[in-house]
DOZAPA-965490 format. One record per residue: residue in one letter; x, y, z of N, C-alpha, C, O in turn. Coordinates in pm, 1 decimal. Layout:
 aa   n_east  n_north     n_up  ca_east ca_north    ca_up   c_east  c_north     c_up   o_east  o_north     o_up
  a        X        Y        Z        X        Y        Z        X        Y        Z        X        Y        Z
...
REM end
This chain:
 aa   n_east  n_north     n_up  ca_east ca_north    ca_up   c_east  c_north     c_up   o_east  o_north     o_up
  x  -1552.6  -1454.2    697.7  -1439.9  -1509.1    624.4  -1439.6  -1661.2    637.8  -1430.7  -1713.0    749.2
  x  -1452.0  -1755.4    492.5  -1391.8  -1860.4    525.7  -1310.3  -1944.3    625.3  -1222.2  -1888.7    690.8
  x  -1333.0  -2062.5    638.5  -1214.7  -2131.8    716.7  -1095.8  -2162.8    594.5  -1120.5  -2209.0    483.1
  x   -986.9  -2131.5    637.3   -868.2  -2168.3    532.9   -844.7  -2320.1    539.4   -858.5  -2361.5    654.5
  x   -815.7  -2407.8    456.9   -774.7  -2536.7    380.1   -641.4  -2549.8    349.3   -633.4  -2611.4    243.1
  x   -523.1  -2518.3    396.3   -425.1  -2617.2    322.3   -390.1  -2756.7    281.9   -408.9  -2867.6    332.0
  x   -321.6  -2703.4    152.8   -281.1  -2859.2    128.8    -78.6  -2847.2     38.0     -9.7  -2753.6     -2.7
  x    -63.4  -2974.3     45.3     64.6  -2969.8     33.3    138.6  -3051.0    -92.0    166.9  -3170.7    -87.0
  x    165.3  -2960.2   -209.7    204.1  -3061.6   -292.3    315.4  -3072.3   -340.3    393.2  -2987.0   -383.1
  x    324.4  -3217.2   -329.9    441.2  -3296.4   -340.5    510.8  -3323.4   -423.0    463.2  -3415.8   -489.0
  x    623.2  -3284.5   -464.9    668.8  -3265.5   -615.9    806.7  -3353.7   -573.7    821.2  -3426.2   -672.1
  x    906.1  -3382.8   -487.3    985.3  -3490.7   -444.6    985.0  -3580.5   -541.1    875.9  -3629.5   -570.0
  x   1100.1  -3622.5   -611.4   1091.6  -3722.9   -737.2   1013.0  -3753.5   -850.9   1000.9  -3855.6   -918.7
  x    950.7  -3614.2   -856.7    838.1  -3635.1   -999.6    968.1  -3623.9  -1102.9   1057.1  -3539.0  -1106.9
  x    949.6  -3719.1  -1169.3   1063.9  -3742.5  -1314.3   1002.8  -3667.5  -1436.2   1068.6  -3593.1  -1508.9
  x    852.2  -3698.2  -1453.1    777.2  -3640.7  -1572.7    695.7  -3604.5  -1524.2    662.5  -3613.3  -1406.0
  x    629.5  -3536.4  -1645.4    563.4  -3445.5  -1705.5    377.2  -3477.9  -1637.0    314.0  -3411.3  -1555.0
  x    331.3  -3620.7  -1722.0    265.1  -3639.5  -1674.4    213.0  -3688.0  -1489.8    105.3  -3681.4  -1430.5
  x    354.7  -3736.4  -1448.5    341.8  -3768.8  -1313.0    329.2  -3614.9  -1244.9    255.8  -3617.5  -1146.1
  x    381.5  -3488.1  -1273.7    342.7  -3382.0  -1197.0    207.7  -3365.6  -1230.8    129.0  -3355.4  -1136.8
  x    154.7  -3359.8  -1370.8     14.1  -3357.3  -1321.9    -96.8  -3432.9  -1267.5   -209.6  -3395.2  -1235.9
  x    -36.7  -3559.0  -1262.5   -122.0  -3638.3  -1169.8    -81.2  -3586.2  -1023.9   -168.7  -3597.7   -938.0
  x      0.2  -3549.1   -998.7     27.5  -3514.9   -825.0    -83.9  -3410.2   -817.1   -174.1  -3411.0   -733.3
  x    -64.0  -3306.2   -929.5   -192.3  -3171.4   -901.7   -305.7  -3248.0   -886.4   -358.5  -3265.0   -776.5
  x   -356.3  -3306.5  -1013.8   -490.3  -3379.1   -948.0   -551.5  -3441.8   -850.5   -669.1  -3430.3   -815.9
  x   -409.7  -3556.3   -775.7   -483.4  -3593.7   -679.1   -455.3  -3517.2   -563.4   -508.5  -3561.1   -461.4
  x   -374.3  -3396.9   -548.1   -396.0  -3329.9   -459.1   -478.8  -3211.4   -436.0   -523.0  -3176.2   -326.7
  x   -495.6  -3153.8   -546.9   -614.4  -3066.8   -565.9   -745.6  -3097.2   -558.0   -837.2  -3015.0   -556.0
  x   -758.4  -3248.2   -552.1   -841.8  -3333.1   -565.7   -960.4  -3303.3   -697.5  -1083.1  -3306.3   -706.5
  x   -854.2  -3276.1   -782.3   -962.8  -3231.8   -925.0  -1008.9  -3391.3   -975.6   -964.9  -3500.3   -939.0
  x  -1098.2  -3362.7  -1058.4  -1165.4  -3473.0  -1129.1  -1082.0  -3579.2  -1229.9  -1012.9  -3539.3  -1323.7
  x  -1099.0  -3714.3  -1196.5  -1049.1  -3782.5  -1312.7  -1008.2  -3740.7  -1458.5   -910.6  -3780.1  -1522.3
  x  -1128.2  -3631.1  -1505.3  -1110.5  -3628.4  -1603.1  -1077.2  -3469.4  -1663.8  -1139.4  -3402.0  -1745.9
  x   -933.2  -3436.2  -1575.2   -868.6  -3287.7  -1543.2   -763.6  -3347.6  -1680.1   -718.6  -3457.6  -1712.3
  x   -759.9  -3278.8  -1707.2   -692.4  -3264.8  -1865.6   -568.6  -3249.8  -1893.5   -525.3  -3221.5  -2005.2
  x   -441.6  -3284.9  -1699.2   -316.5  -3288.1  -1752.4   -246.1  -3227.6  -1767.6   -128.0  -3261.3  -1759.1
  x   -301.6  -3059.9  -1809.6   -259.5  -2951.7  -1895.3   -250.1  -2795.2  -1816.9   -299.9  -2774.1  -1706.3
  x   -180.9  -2698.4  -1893.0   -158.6  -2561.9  -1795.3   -328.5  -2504.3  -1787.4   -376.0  -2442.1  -1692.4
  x   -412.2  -2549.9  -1932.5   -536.3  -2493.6  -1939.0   -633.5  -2526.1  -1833.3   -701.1  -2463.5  -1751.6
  x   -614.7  -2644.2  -1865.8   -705.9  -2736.3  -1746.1   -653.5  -2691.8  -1628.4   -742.9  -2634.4  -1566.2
  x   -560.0  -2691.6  -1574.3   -462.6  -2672.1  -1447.1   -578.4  -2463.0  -1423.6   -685.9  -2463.7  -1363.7
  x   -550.8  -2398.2  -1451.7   -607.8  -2311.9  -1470.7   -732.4  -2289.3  -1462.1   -767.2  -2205.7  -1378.6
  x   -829.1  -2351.7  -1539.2   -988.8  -2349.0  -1588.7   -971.1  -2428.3  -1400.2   -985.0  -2355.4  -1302.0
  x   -947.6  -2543.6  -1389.6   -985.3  -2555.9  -1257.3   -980.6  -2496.1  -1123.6  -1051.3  -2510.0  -1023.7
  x   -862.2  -2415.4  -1154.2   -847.1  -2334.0  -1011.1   -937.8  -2207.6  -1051.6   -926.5  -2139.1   -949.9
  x   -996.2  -2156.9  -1112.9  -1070.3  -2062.4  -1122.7  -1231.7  -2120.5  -1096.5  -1320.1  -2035.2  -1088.4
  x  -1266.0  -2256.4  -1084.2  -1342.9  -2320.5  -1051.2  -1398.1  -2352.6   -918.6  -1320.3  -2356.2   -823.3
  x  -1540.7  -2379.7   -898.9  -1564.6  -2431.8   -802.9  -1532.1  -2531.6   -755.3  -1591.2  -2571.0   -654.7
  x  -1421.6  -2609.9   -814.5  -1379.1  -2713.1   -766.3  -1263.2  -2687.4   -636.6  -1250.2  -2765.2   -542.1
  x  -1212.2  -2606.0   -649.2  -1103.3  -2561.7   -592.6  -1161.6  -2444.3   -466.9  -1093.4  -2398.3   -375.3
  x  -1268.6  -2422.8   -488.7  -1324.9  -2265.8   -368.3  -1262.9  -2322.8   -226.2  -1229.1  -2235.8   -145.8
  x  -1240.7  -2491.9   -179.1  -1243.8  -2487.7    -38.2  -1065.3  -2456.0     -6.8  -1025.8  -2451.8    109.7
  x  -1009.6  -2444.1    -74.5   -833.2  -2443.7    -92.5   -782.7  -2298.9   -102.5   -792.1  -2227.3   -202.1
  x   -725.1  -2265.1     21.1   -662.2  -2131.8     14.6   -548.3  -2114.4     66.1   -515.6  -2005.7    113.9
  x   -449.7  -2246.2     63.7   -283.0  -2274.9     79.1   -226.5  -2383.5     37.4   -239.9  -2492.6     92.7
  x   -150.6  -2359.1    -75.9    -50.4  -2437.6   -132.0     99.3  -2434.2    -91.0    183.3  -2353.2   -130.0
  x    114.3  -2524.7    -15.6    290.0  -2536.7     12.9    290.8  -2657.4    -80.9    220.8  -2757.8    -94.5
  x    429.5  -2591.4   -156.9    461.0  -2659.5   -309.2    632.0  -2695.2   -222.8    704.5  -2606.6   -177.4
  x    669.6  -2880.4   -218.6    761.3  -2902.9   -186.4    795.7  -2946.1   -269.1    707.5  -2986.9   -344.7
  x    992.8  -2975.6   -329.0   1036.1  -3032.3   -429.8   1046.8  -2973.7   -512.3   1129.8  -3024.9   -587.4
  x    995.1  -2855.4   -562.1   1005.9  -2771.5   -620.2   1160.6  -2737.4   -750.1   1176.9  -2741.0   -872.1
  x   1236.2  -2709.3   -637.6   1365.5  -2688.6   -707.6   1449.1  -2812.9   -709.8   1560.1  -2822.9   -762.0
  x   1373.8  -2918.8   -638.7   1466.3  -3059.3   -730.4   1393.4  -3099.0   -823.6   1381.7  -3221.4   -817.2
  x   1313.2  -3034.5   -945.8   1279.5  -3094.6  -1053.0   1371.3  -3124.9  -1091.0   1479.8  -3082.3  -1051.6
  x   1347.1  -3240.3  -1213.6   1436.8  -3250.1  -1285.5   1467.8  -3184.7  -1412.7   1384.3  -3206.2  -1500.5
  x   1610.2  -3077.5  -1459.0   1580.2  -3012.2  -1553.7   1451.5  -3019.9  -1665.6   1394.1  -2915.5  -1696.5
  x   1424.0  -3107.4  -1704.8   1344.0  -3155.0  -1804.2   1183.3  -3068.5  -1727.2   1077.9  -3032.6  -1779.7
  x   1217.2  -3064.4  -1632.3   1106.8  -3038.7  -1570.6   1100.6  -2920.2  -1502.7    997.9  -2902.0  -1437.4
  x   1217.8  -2801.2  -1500.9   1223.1  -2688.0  -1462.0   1139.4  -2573.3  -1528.2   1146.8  -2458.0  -1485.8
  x   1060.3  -2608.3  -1632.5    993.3  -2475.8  -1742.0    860.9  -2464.8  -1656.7    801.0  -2368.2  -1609.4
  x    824.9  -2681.9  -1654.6    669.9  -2693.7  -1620.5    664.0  -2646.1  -1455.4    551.1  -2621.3  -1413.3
  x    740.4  -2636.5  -1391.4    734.8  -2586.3  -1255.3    717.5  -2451.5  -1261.6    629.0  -2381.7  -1212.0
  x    852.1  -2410.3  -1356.6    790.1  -2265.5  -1365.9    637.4  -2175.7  -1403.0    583.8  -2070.5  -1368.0
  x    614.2  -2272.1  -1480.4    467.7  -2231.8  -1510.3    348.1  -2270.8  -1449.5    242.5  -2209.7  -1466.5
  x    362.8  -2390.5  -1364.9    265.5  -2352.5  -1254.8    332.3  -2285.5  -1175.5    429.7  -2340.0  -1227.3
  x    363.1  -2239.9  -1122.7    420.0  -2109.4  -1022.8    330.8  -1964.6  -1087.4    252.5  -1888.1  -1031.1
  x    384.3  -1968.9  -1232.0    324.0  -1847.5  -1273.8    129.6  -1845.4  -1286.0     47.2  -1756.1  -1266.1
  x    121.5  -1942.9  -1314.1    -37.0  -1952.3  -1309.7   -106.6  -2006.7  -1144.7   -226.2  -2010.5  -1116.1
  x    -28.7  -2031.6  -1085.3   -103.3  -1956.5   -936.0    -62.0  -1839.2   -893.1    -94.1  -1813.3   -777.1
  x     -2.1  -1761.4   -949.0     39.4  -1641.1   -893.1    -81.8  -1532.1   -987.0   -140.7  -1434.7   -940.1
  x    -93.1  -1590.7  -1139.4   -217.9  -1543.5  -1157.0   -314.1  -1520.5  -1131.6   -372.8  -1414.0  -1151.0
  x   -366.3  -1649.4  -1064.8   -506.7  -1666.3  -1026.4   -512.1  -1623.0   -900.6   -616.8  -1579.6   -852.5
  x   -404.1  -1630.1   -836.6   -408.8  -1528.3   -686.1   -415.9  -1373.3   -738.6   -445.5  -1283.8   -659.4
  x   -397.0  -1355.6   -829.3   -387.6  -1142.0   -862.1   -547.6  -1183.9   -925.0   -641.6  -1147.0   -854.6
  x   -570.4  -1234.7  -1012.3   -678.4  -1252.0  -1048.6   -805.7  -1258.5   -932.6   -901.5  -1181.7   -940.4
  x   -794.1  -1346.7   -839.8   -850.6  -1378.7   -694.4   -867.4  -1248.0   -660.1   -972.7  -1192.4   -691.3
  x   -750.1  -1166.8   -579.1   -754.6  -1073.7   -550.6   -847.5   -947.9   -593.9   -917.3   -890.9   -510.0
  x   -844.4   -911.0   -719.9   -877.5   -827.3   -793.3  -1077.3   -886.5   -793.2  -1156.7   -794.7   -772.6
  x  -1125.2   -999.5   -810.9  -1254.1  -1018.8   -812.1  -1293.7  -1010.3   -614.7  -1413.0  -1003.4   -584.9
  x  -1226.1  -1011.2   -540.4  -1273.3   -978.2   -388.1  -1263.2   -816.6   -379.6  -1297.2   -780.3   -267.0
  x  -1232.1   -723.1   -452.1  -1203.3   -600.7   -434.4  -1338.6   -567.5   -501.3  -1419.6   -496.2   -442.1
  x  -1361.3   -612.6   -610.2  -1515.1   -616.6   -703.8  -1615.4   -631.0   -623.6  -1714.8   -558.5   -628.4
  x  -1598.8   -731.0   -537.4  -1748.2   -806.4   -453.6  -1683.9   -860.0   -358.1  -1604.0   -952.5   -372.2
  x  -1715.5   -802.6   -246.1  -1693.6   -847.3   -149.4  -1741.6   -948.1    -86.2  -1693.8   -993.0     17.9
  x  -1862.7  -1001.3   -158.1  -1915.4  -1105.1    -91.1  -1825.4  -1244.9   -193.6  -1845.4  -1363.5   -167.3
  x  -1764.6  -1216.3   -265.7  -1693.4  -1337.6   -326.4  -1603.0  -1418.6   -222.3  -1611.6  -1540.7   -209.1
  x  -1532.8  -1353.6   -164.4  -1403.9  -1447.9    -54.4  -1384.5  -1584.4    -93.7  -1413.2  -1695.0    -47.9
  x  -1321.8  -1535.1   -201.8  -1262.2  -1679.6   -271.8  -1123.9  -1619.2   -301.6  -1113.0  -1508.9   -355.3
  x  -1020.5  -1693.1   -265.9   -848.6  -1684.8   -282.1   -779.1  -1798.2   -235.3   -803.2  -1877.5   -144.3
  x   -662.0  -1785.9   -340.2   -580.7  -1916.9   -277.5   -413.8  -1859.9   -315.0   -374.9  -1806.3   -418.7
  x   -345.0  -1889.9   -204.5   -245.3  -1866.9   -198.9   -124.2  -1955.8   -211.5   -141.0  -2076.9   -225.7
  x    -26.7  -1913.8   -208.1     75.0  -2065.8   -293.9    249.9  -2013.5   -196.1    292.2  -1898.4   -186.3
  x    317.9  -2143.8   -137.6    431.8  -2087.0    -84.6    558.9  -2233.8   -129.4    563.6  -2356.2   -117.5
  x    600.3  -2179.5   -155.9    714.6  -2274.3   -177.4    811.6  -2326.3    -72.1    905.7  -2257.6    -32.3
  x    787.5  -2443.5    -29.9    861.2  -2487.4     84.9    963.4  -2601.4     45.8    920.0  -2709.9      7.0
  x   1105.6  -2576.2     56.2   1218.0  -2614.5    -19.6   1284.4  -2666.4    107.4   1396.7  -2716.6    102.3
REM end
């Protein structure tokens, strides 16, 4: 089994849209040229970019700012995907041991 990686992202005074996805990027440490977006946000965590990361404590969370309560919601829902998704390809092949898990710390 892997060594586990957390990391911790910081959502504390993100006002917009684009500033939350720059927080994902530079904490996910995805590439400059990560696209901003739920797709991209997605296509990368299903990526090798992401294999060494298997804990997300998501702070700030519920002080978005309304404007910003949908896009929280939906990354929430698309790591909860890619964790059932995760799940479901380690049951396939066991030699995969790739997962990442996500906790909300408020």
């Amino acid at each position: 089994m892997r060594e586990r990686k957390a990391i911790v992202l910081d959502l504390n005074g993100c006002k917009y849209l684009y500033e939350l996805h720059e927080r994902i990027r530079v904490t996910f440490d995805f590439p400059e040229w990560y696209g901003r977006n739920w797709d991209a946000f997605w296509d990368l965590l299903r990526s090798e970019i992401s294999e060494e990361i298997t804990d997300v404590e998501i702070t700030g969370l519920g002080k978005l700012p309304a404007a910003l309560k949908e896009s929280g919601e939906k990354m929430i829902e698309i790591l909860q995907e890619n964790k059932e998704y995760q799940e479901e390809a380690n049951k396939r092949n066991p030699n995969y041991d790739c997962w990442l898990d996500h906790h909300i710390i408020d």
